[in-house]
N, C-alpha and C positions, 0 to 999 in steps of 0.2 A: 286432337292436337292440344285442346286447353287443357286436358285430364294430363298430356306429356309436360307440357309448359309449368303446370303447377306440381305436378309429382317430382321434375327435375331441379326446379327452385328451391325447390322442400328439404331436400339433399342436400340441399349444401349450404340453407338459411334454415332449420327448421325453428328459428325463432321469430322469425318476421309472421304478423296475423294472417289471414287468410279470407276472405269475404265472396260466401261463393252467392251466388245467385241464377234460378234457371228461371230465366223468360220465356224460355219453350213452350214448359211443362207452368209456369206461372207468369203467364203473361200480364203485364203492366196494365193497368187501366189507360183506357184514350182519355185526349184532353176534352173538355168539354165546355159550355157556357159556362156554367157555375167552376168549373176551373180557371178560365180566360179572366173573369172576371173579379176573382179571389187574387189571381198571381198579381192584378194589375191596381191591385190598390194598394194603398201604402201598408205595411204591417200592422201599426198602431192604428191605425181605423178598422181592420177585420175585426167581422161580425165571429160569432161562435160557428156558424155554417161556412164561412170560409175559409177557415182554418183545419173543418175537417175534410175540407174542398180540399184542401191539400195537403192533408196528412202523408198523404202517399209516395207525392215527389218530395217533400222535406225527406223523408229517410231516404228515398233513392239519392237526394243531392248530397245527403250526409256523409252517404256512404260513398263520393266517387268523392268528394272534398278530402276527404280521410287516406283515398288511396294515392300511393306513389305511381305503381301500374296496374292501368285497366286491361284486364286480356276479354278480347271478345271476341267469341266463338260463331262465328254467323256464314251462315251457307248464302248463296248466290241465288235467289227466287226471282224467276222470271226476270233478269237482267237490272234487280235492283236488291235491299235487307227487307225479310222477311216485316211482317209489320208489327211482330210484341217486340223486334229490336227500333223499330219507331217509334213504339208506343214508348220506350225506354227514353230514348234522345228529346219526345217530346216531356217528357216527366223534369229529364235533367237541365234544358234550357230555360234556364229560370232568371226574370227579372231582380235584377237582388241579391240574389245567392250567386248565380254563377257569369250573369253578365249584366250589364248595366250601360246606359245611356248618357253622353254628357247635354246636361239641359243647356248647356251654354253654346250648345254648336245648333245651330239651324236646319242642319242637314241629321240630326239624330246620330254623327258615328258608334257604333256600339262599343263599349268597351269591355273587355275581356278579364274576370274575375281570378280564375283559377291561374296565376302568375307568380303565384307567391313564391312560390318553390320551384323545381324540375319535376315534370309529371309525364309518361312516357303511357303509351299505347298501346298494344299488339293486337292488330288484326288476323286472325285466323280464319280463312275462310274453305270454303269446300264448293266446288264448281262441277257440276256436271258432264261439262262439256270441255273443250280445249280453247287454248288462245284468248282467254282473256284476260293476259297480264300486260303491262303498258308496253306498248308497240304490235302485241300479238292481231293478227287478224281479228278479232272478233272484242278488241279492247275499248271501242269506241262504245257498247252495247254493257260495257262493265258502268253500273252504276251504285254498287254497293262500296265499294273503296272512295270513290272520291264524294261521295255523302258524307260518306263519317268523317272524311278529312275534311268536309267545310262545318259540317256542325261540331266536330270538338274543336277545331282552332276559331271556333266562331266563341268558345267559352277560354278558351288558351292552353286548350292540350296539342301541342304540334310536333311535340317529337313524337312520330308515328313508324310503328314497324308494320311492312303486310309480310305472311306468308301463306300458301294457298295450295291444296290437292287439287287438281283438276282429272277429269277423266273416267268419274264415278259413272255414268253413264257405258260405258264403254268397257270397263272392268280389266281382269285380267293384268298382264305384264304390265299395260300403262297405267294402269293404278294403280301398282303394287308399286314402281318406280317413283311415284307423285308421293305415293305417300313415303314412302324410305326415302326422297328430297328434303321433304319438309321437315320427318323428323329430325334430320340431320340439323337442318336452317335453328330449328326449337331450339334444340339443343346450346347448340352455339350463339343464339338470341338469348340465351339464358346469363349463358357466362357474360355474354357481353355488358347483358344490364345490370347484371350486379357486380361487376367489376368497377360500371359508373358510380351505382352507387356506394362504395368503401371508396371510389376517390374522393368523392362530394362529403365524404362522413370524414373524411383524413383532411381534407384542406377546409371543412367549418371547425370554428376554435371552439373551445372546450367550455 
């Protein structure tokens, strides 16, 4: 579905960049002491070992800073995201870069970096099984959608799209239908969002 998402965008933007990244096949580094401890000092005090502490998630923060839409492509493991797609959201939540703390409130509320602009999302995801969309029987046991929806609106990406095959377990007719659903939903997730954005390009002034 991201390989549709992005081939059908392409089509009809082929001048917008492209920024692919596979977690899969290159998954993220986990966070670590020497990372906790690097994110949480102020910049202008890191040492040279903290900096290369975080070399890692600086580019991965770069790179979602930079983009309009994130599409990510993530299957349903064991009723929650795989973990190089944790190991990613723990890379991207960053003090500083993408959220921040008011010192003047007692209570710590966080505050949300990535606001500057409109920044949209697409969840694609792939389900083994059936009924795990909101309302379905087996949706209270979905924990991979509503993850992502509290860690990216935890940094201020909320306008979120899901769409999802279910039924890979099971094959045949029902997964031939899941998937010819969704690429339909792609598709037409396509036009939609770039339809926002030539509005958003038409009414900013020149």
């Amino acid at each position: 579905m991201t390989h549709l998402f992005v081939s059908q965008w392409q089509s009809k933007r082929p001048q917008d960049p492209i920024t692919y990244r596979d977690i899969g096949q290159n998954p993220p580094s986990f966070i670590s002491h020497d990372w906790i401890a690097s994110a949480f000092t102020p910049e202008d005090q890191r040492e040279l070992w903290m900096k290369e502490a975080l070399a890692e998630s600086d580019l991965l923060v770069d790179e979602l800073i930079a983009a309009d839409i994130v599409v990510i492509g993530a299957p349903l493991y064991n009723f929650g995201m795989p973990a190089a797609l944790k190991a990613w959201i723990d890379q991207v939540i960053r003090l500083g870069r993408t959220m921040d703390f008011d010192d003047t409130n007692p209570i710590d509320t966080p505050i949300p970096k990535l606001t500057d602009r409109p920044r949209h999302a697409v969840i694609l995801s792939a389900r083994g099984s059936i009924g795990f969309e909101p309302g379905g029987e087996m949706a209270h046991m979905n924990h991979l959608e509503p993850n992502l929806a509290t860690a990216l609106g935890f940094i201020g990406i909320t306008r979120l799209h899901y769409i999802a095959i279910e039924g890979q377990e099971a094959g045949g007719e029902l997964l031939a239908n899941s998937v010819a659903e969704a690429a339909g939903k792609v598709e037409a997730l396509v036009d939609e969002l770039q339809m926002s954005l030539e509005t958003v390009s038409i009414s900013e002034p020149a």
